[in-house]
N, CA, C and O atoms as a Maestro MAE file, in Angstrom:
{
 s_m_m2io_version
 :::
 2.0.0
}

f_m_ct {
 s_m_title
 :::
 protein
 m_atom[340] {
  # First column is atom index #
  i_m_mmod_type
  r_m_x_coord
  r_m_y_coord
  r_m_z_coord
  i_m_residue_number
  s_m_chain_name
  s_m_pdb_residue_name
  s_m_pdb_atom_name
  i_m_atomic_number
  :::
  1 25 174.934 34.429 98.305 1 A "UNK " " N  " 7
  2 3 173.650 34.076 98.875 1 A "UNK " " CA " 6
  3 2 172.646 33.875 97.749 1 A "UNK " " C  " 6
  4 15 172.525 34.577 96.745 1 A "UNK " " O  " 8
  5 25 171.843 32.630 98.140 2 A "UNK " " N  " 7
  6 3 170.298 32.411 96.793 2 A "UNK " " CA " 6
  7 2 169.795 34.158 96.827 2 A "UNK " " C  " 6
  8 15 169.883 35.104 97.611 2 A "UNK " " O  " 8
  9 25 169.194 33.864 95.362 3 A "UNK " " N  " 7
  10 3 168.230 34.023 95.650 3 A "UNK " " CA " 6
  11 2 166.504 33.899 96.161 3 A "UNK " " C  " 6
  12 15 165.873 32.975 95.649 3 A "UNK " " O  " 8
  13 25 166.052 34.460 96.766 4 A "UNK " " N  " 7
  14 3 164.987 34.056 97.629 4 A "UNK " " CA " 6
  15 2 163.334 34.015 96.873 4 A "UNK " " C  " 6
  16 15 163.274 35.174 96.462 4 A "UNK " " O  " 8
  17 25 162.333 33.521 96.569 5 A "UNK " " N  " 7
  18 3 161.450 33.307 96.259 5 A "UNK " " CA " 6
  19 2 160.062 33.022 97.253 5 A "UNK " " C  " 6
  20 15 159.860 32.353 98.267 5 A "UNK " " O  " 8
  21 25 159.304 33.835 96.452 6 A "UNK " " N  " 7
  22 3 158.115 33.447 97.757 6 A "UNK " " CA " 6
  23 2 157.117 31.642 97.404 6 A "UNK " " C  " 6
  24 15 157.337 31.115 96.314 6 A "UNK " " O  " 8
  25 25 156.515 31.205 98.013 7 A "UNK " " N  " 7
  26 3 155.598 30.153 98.049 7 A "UNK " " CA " 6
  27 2 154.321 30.421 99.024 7 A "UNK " " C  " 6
  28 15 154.364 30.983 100.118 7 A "UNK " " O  " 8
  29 25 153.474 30.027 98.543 8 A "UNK " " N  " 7
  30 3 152.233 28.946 99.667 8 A "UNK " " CA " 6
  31 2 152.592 28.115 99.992 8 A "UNK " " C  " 6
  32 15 152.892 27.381 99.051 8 A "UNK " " O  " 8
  33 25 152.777 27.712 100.904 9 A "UNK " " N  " 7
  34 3 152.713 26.360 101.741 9 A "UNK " " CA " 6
  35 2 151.815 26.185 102.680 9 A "UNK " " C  " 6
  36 15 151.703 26.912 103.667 9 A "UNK " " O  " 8
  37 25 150.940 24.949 102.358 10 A "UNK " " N  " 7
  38 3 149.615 24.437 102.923 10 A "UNK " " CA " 6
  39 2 149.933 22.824 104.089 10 A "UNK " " C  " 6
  40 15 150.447 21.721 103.900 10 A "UNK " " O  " 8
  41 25 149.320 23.493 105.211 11 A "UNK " " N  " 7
  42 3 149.917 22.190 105.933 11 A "UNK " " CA " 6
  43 2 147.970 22.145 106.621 11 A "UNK " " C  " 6
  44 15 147.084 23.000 106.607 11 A "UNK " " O  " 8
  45 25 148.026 20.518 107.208 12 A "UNK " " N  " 7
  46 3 146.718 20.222 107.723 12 A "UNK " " CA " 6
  47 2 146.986 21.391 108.696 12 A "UNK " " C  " 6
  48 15 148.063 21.922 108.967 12 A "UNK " " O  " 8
  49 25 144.999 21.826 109.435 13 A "UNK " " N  " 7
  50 3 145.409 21.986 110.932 13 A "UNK " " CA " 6
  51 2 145.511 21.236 112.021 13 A "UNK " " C  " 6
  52 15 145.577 21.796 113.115 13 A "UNK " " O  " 8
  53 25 145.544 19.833 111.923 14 A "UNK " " N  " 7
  54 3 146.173 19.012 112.771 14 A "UNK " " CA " 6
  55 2 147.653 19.011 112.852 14 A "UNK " " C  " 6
  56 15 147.992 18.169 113.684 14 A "UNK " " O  " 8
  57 25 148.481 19.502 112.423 15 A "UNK " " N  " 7
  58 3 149.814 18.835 112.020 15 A "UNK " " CA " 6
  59 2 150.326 20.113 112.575 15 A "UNK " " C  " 6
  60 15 151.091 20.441 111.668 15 A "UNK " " O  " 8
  61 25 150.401 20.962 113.384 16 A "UNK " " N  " 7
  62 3 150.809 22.202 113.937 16 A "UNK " " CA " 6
  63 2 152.190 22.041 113.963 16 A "UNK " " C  " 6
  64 15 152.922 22.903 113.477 16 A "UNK " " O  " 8
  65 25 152.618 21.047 114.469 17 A "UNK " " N  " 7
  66 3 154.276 21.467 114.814 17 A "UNK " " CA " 6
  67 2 155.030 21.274 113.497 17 A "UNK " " C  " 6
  68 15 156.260 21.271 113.517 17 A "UNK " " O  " 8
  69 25 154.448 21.134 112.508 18 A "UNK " " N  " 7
  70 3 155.298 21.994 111.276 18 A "UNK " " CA " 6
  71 2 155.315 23.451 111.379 18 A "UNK " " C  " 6
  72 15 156.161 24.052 110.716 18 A "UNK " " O  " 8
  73 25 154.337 24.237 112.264 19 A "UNK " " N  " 7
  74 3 154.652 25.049 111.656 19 A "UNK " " CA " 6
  75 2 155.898 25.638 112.403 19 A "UNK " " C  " 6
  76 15 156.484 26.654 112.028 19 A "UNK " " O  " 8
  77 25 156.248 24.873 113.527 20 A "UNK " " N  " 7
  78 3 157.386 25.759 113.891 20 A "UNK " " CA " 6
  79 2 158.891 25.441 112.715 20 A "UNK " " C  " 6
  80 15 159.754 26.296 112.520 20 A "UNK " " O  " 8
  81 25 158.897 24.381 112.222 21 A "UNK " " N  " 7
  82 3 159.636 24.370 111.373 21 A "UNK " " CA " 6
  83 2 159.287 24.939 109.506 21 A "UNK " " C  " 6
  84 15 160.020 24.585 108.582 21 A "UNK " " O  " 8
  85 25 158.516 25.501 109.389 22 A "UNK " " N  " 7
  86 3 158.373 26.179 108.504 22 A "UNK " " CA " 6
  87 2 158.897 28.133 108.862 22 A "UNK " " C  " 6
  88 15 159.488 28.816 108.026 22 A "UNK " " O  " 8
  89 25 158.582 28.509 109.909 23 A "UNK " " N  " 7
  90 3 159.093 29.476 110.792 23 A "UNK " " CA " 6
  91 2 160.538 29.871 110.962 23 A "UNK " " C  " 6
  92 15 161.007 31.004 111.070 23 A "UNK " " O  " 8
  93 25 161.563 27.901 110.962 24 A "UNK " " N  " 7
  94 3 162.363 28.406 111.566 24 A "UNK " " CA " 6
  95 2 163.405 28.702 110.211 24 A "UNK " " C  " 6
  96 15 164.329 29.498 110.376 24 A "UNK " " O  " 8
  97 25 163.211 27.999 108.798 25 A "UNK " " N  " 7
  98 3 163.336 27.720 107.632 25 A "UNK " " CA " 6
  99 2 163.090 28.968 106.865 25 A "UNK " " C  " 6
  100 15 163.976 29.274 106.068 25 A "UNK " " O  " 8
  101 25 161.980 29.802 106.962 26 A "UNK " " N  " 7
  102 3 161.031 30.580 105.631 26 A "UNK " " CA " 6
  103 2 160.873 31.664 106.578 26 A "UNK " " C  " 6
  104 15 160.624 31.444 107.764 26 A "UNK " " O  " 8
  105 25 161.029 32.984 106.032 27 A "UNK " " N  " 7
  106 3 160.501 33.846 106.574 27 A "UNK " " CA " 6
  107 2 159.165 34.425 106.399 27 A "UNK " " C  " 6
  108 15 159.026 35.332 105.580 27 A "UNK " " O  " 8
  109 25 158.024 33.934 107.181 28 A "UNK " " N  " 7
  110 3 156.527 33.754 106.960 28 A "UNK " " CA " 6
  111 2 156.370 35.438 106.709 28 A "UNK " " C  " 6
  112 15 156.804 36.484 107.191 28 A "UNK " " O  " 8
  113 25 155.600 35.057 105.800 29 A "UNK " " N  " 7
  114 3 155.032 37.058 105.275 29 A "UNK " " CA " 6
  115 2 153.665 36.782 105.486 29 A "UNK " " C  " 6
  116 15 153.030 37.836 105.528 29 A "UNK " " O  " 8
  117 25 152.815 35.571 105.667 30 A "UNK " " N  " 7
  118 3 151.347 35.992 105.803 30 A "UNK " " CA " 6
  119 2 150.899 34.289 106.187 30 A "UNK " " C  " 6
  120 15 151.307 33.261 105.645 30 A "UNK " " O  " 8
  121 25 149.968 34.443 107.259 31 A "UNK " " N  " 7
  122 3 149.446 32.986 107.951 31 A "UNK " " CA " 6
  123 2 147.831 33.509 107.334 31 A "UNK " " C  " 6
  124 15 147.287 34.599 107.159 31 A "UNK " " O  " 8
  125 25 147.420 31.949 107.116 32 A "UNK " " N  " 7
  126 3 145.696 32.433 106.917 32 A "UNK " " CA " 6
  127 2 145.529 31.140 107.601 32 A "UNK " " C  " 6
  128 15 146.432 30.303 107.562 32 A "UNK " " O  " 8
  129 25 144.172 30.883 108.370 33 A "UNK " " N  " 7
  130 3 143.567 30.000 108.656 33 A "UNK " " CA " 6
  131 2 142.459 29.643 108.277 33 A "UNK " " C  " 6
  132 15 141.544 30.352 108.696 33 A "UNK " " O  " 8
  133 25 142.066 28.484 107.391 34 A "UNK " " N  " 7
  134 3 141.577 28.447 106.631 34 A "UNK " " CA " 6
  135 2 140.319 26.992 107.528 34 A "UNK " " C  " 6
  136 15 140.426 26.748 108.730 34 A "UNK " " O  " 8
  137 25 139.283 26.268 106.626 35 A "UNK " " N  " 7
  138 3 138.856 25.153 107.427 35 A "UNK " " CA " 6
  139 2 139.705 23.998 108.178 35 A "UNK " " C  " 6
  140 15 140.048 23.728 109.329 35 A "UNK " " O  " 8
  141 25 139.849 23.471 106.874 36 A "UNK " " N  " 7
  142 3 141.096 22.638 107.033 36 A "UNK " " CA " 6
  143 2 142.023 22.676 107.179 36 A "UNK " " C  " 6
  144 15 142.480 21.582 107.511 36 A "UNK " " O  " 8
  145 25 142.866 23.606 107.101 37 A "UNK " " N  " 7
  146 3 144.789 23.759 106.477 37 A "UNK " " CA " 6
  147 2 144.839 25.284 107.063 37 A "UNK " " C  " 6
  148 15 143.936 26.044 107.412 37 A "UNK " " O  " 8
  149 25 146.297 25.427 107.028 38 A "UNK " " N  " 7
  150 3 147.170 26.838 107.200 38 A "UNK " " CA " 6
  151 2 147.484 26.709 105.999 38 A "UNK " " C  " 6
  152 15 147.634 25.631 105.424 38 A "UNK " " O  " 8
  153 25 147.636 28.026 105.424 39 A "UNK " " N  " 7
  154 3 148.333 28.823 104.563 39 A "UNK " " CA " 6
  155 2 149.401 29.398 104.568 39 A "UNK " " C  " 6
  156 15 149.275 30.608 104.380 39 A "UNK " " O  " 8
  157 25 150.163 29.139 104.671 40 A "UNK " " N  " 7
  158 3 151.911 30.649 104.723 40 A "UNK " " CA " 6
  159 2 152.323 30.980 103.759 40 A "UNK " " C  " 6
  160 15 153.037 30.280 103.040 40 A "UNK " " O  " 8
  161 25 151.966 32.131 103.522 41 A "UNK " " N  " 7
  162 3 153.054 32.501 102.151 41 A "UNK " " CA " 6
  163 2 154.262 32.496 102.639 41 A "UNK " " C  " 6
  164 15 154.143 32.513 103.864 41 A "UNK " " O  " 8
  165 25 155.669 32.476 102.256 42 A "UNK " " N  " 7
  166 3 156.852 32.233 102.611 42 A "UNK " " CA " 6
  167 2 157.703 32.952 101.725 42 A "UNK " " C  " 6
  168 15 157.419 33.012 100.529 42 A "UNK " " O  " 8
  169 25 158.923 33.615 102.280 43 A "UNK " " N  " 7
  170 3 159.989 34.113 101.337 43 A "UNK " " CA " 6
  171 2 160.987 32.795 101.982 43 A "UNK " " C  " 6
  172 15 160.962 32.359 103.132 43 A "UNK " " O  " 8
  173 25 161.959 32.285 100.691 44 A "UNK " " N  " 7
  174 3 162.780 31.745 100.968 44 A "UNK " " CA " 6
  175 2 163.663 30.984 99.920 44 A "UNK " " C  " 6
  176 15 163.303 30.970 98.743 44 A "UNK " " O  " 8
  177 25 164.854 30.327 100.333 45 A "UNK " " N  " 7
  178 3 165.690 29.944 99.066 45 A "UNK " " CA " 6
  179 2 165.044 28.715 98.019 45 A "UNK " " C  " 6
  180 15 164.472 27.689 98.386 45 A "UNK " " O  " 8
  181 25 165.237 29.017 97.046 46 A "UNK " " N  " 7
  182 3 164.474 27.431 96.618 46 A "UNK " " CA " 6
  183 2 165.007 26.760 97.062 46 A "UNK " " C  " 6
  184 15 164.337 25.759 96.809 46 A "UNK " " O  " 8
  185 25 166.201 26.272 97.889 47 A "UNK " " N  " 7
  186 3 166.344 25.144 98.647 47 A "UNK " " CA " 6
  187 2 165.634 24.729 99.385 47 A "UNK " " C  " 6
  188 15 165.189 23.590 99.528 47 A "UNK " " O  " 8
  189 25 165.377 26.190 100.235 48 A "UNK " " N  " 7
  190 3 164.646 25.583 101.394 48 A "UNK " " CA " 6
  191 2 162.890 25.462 100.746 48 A "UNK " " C  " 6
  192 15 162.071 25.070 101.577 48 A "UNK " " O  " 8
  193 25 162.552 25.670 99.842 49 A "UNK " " N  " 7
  194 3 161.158 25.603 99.611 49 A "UNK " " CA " 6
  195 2 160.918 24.058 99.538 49 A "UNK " " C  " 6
  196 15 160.202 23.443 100.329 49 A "UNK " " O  " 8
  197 25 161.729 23.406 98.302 50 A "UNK " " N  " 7
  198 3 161.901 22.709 97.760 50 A "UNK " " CA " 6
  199 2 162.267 21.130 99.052 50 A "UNK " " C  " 6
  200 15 161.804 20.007 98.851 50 A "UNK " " O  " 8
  201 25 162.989 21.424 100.034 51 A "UNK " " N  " 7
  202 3 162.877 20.532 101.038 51 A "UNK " " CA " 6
  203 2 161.163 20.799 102.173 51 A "UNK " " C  " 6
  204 15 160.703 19.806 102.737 51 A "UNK " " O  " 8
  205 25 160.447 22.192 102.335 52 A "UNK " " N  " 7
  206 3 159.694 21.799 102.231 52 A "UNK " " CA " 6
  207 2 158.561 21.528 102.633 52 A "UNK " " C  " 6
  208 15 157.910 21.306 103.654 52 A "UNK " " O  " 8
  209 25 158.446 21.667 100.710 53 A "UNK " " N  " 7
  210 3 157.596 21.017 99.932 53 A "UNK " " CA " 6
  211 2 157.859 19.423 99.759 53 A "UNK " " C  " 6
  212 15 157.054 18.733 99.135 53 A "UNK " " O  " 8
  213 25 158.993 18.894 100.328 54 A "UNK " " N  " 7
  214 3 159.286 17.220 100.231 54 A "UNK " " CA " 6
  215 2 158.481 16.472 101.448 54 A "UNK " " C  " 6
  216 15 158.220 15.276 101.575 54 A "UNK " " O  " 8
  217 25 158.246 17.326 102.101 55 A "UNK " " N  " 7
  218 3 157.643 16.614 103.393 55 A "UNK " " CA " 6
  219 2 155.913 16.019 102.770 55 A "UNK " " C  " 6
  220 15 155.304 16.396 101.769 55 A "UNK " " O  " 8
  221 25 155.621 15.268 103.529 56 A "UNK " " N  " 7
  222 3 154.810 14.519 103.213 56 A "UNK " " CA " 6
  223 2 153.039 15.501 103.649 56 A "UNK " " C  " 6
  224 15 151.967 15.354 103.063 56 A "UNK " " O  " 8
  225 25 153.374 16.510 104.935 57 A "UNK " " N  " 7
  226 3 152.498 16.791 105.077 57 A "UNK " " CA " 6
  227 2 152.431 18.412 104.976 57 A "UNK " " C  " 6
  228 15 151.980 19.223 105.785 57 A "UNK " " O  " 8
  229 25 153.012 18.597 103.751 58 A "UNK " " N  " 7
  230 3 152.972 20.152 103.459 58 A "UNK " " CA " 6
  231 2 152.706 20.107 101.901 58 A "UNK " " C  " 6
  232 15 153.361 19.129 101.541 58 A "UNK " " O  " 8
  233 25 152.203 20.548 100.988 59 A "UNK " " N  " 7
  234 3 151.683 20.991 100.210 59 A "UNK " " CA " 6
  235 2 152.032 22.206 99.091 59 A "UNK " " C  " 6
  236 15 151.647 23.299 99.508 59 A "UNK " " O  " 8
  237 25 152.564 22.253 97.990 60 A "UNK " " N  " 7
  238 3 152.932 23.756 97.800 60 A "UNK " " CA " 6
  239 2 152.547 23.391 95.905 60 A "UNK " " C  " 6
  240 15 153.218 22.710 95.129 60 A "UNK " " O  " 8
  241 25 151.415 24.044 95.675 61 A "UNK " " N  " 7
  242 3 151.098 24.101 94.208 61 A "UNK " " CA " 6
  243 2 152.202 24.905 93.128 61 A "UNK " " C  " 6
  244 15 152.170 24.699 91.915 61 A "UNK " " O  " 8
  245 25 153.264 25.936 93.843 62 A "UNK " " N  " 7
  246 3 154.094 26.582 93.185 62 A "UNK " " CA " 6
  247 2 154.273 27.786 93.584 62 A "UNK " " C  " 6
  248 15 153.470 28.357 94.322 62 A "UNK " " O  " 8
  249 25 155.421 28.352 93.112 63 A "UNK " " N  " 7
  250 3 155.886 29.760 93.817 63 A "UNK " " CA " 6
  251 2 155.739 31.045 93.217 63 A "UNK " " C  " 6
  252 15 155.222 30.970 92.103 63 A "UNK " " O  " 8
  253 25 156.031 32.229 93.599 64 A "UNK " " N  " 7
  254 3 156.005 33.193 93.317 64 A "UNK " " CA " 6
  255 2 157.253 34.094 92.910 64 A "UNK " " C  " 6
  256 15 158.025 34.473 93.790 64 A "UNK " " O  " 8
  257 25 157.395 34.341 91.947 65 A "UNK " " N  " 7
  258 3 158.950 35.357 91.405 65 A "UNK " " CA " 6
  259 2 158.389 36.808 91.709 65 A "UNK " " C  " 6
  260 15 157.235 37.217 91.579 65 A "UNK " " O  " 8
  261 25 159.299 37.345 92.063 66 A "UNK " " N  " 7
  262 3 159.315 38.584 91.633 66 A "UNK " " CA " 6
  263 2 160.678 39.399 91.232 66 A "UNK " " C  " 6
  264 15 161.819 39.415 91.691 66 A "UNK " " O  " 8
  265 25 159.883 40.197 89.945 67 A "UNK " " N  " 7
  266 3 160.267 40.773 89.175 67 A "UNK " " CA " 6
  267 2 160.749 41.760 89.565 67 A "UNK " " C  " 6
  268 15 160.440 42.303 90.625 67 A "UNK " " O  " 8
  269 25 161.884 42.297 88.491 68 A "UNK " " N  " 7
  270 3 162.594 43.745 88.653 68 A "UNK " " CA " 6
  271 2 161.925 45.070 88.662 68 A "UNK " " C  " 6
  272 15 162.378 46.080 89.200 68 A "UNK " " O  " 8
  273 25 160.671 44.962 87.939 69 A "UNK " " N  " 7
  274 3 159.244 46.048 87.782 69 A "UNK " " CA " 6
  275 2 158.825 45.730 88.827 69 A "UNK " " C  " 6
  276 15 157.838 46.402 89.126 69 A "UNK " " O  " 8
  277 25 159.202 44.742 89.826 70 A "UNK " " N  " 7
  278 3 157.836 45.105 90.982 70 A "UNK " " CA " 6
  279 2 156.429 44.055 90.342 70 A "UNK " " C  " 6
  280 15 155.355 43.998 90.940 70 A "UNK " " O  " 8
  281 25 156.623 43.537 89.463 71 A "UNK " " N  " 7
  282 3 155.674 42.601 89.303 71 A "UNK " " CA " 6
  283 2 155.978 41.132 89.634 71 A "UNK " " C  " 6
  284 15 157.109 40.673 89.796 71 A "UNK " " O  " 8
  285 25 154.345 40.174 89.745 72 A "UNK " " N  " 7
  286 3 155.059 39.248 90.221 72 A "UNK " " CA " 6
  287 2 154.067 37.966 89.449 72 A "UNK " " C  " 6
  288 15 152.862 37.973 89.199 72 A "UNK " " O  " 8
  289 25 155.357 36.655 89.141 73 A "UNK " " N  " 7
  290 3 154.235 35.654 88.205 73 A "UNK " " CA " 6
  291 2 154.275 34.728 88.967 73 A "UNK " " C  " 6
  292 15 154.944 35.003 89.963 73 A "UNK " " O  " 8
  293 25 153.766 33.505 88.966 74 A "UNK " " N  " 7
  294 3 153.238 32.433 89.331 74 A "UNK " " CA " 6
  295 2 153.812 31.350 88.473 74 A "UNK " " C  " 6
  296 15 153.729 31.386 87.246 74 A "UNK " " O  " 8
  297 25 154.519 30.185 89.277 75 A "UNK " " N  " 7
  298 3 155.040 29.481 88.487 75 A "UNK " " CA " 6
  299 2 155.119 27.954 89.030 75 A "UNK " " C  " 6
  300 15 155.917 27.567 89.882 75 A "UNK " " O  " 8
  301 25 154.060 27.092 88.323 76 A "UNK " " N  " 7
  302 3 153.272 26.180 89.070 76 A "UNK " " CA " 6
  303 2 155.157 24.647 89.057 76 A "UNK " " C  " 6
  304 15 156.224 24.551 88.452 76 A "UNK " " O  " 8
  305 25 154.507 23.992 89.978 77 A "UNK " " N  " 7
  306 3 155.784 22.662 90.730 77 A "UNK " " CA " 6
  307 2 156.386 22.657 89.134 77 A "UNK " " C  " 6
  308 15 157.390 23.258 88.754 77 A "UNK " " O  " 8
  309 25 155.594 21.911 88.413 78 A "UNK " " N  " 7
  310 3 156.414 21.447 86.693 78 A "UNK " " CA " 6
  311 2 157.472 22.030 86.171 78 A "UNK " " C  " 6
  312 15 158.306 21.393 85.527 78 A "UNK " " O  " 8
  313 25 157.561 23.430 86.413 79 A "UNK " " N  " 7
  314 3 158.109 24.424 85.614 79 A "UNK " " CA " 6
  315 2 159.877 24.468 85.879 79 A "UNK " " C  " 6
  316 15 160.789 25.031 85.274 79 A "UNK " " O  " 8
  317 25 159.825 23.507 87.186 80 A "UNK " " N  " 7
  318 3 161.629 23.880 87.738 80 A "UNK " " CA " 6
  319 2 161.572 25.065 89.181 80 A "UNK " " C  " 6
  320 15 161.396 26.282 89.124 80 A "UNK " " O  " 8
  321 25 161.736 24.402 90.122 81 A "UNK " " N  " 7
  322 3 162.415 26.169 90.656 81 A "UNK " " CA " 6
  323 2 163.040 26.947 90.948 81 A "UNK " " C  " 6
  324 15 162.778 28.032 91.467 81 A "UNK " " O  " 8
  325 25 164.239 26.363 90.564 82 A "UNK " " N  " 7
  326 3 165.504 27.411 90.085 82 A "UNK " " CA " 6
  327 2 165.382 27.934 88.642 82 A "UNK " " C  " 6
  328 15 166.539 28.354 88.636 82 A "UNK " " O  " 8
  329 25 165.102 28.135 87.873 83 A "UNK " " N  " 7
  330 3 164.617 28.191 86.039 83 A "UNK " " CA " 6
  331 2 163.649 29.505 86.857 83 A "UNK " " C  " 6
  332 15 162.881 29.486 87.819 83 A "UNK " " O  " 8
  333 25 164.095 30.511 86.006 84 A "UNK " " N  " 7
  334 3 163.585 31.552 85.416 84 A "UNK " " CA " 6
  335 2 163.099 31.976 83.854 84 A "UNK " " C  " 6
  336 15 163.886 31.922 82.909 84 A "UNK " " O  " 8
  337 25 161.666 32.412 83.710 85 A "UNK " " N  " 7
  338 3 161.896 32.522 82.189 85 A "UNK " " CA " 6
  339 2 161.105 34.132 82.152 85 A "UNK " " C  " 6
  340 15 161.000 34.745 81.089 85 A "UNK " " O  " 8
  :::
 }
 m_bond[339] {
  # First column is bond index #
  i_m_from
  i_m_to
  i_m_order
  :::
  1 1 2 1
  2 2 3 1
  3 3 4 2
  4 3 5 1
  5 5 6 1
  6 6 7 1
  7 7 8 2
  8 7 9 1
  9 9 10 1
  10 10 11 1
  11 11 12 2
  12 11 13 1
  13 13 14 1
  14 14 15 1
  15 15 16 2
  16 15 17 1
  17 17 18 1
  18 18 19 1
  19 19 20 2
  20 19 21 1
  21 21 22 1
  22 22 23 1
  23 23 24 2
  24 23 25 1
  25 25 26 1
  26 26 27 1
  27 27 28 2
  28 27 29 1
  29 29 30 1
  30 30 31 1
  31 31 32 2
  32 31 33 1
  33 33 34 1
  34 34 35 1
  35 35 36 2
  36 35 37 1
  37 37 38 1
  38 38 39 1
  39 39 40 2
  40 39 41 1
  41 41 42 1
  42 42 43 1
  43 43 44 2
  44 43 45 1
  45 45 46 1
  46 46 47 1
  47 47 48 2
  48 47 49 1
  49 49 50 1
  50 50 51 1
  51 51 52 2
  52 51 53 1
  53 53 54 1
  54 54 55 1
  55 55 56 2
  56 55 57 1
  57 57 58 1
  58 58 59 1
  59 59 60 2
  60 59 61 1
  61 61 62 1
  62 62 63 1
  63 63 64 2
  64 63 65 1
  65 65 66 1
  66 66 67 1
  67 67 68 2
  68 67 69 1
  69 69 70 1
  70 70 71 1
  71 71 72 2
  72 71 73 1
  73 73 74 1
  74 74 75 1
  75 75 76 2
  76 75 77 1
  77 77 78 1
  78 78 79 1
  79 79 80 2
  80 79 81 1
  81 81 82 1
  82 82 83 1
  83 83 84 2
  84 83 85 1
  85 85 86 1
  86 86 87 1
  87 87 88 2
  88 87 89 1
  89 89 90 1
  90 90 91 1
  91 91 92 2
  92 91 93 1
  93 93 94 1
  94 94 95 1
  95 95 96 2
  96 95 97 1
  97 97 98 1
  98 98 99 1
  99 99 100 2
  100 99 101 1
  101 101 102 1
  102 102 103 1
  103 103 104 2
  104 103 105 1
  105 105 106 1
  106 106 107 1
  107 107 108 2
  108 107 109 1
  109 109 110 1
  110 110 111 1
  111 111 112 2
  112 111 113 1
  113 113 114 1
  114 114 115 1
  115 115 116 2
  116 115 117 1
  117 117 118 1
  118 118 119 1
  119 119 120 2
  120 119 121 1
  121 121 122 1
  122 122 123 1
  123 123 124 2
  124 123 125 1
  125 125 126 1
  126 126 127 1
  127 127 128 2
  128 127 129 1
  129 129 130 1
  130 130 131 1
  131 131 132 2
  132 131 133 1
  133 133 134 1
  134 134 135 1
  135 135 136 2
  136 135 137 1
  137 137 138 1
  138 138 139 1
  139 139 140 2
  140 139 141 1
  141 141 142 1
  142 142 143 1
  143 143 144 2
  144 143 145 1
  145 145 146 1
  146 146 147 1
  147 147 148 2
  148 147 149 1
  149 149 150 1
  150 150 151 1
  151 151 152 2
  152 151 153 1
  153 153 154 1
  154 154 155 1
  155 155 156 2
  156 155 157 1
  157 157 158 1
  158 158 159 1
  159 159 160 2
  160 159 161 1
  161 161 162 1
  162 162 163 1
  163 163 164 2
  164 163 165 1
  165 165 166 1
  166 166 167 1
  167 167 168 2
  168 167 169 1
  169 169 170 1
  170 170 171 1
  171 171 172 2
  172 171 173 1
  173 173 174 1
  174 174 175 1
  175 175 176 2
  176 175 177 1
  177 177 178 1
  178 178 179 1
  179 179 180 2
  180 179 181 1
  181 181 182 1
  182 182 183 1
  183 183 184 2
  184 183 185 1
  185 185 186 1
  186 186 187 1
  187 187 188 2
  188 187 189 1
  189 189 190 1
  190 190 191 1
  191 191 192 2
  192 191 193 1
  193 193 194 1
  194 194 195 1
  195 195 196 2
  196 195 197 1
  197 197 198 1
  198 198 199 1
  199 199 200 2
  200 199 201 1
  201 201 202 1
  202 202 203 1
  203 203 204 2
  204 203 205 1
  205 205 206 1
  206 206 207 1
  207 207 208 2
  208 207 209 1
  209 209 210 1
  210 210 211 1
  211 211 212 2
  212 211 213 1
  213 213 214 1
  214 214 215 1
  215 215 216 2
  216 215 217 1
  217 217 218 1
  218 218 219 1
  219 219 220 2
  220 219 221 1
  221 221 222 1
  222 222 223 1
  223 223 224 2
  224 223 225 1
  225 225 226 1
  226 226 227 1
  227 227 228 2
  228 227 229 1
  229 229 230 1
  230 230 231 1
  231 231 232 2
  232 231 233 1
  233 233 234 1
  234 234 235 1
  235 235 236 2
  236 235 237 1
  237 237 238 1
  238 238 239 1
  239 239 240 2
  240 239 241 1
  241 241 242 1
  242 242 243 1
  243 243 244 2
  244 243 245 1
  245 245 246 1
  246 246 247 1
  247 247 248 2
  248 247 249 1
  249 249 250 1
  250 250 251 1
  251 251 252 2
  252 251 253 1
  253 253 254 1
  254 254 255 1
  255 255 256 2
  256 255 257 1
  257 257 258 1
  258 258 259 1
  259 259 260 2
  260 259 261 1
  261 261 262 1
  262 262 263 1
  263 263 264 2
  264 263 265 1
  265 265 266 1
  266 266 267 1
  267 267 268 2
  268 267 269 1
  269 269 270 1
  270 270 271 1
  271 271 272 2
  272 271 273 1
  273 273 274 1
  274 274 275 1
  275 275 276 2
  276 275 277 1
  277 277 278 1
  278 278 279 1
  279 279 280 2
  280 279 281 1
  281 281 282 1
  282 282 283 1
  283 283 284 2
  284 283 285 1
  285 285 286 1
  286 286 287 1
  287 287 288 2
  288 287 289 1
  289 289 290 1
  290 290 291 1
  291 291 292 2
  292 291 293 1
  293 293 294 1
  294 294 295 1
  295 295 296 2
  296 295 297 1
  297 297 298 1
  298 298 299 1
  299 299 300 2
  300 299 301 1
  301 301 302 1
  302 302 303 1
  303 303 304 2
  304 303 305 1
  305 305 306 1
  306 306 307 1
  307 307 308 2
  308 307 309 1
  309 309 310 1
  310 310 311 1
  311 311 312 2
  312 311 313 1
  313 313 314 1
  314 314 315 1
  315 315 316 2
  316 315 317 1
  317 317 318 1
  318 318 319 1
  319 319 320 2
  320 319 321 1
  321 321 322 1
  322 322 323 1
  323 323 324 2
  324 323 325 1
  325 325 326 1
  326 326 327 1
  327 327 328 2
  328 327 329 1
  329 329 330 1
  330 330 331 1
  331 331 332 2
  332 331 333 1
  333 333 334 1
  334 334 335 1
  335 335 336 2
  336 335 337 1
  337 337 338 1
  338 338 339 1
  339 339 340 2
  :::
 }
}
């Protein structure tokens, strides 16, 4: 089994019925509602981040690792997201 990685993923709030497929994909750890957009942070495989983040009306600036200490970095689209450093 992957391992699993968290993300933001930002969708309009017009575009709702992504979110049932972000739901059925990512296991949502936190919804915010924001003006414009939803927020989900997401645990999930970089596969599934990575498909998506391909969609046209979802959004994801980059994900979140976490570490063996319990800490956690930020690691913006450019970087790869399977690549650990």
């Amino acid at each position: 089994m992957a391992d699993k990685i968290e993300a933001e993923l930002r969708i309009p709030c017009d575009r709702q019925r992504l979110r049932g497929e972000i739901f059925s994909t990512c296991e949502v750890l936190e919804e915010r509602y924001l003006e414009d957009v939803v927020l989900f942070r997401v645990r999930a495989t970089p596969a599934d981040i990575e498909r998506q983040q391909g969609r046209p009306d979802i959004s994801c600036d980059g994900w979140f690792i976490s570490k063996r200490d319990n800490s956690v970095s930020f690691r913006p689209l450019d970087a790869g997201l399977g690549r650990r450093g």
